[in-house]
Phi, psi and omega in degrees: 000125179304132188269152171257141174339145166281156177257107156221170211051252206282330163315305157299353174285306166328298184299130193281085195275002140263351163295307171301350173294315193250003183301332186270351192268141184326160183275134198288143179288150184290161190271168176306166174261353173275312182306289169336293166316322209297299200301329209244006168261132165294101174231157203256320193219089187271012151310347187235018171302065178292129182289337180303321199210081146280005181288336191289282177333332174275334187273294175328285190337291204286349135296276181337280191319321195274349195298276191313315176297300179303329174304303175308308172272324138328319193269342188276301182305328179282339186249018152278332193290340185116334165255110180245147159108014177251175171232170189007277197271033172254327192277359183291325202267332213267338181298302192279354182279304184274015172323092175077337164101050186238166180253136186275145152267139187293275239267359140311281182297319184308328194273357183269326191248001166062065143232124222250320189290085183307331175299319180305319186268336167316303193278350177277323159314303181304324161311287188313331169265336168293338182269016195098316163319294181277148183222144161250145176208141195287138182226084184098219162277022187247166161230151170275133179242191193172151168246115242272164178325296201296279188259032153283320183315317171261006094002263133036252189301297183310321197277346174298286188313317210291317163286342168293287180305307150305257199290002163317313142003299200253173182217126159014053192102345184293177174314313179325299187258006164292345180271348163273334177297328191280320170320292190320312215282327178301327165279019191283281178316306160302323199294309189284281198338310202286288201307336169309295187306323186314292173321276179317323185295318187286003185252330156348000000 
């Protein structure tokens, strides 16, 4: 039986004499698919590592992470803008208000931004018109909100920064945002998946 060639100088420094050990030896059976996932998806919580999706898990990480960054930089940005002290869903609110330049119904805004607790888009409107940015007004029985000269102007002022700072990033017609156009839409798709679970975890 034929020997194999000795390995010298700089090969043999090189060669993996446990790799050459186990090469003849059978191939080890795949790991579980749960075990796979665990190792090789980016997760925050692998106890919640589902063999149906682990993809689904790596995707939550990557919403927390992504939750939190945008939160930061919103709130950074409305206070480069010149308005400091407000948070996340107060510039959110002051964004969707001054939206065409149409006048908001709260319960507009609450079903545009998916916010069920309505006390919330209340204290933010209230915050926004003591500082001015917002004016409310009654039409019947509802009142309307619009946003005053001061916050479209820090609108405004925000969208500036935002191409400076931000969409500077990005180009024109590229690949790049046909793959966020494709993400929006997915999360479009996930957003109704979660309100469903959401209905059932609560009839539980």
């Amino acid at each position: 039986m034929a020997r194999k060639p000795v390995e010298t100088g700089h090969a043999a420094a090189v060669a993996d004499p446990v790799a050459d050990s186990v090469s003849d030896q059978p191939a080890a059976k795949p790991a579980p698919a749960l075990s796979r996932a665990a190792g090789t998806n980016i997760v925050s919580s692998s106890h919640l590592v589902s063999m149906r999706s682990p993809e689904l898990s790596e995707f939550e990480f990557g919403l927390n992470t992504a939750y939190n960054a945008y939160s930061r930089w919103v709130v950074r940005c409305m206070g480069a803008a010149g308005v400091r002290d407000l948070t996340f869903l107060d510039v959110l609110v002051l964004h969707h208000v001054n939206h065409r330049g149409r006048p908001k119904r709260l319960a507009d805004i609450c079903f545009v931004l998916n916010v069920e607790d309505t006390h919330l888009v209340t204290y933010a409107l209230k915050k926004l018109q003591g500082l001015g940015l917002v004016a409310g007004e009654r039409v019947g029985k509802e009142a309307t909100y619009s946003t005053t000269p001061a916050g479209a102007e820090a609108c405004a002022r925000y969208r500036e920064i935002r191409e400076q700072c931000l969409t500077s990033n990005f180009s024109e017609g590229s690949d790049e945002n046909a793959e966020i156009g494709e993400l929006a839409r997915l999360l479009r798709v996930l957003t109704g998946l979660y309100e469903q679970a959401a209905r059932s975890a609560t009839s539980l």
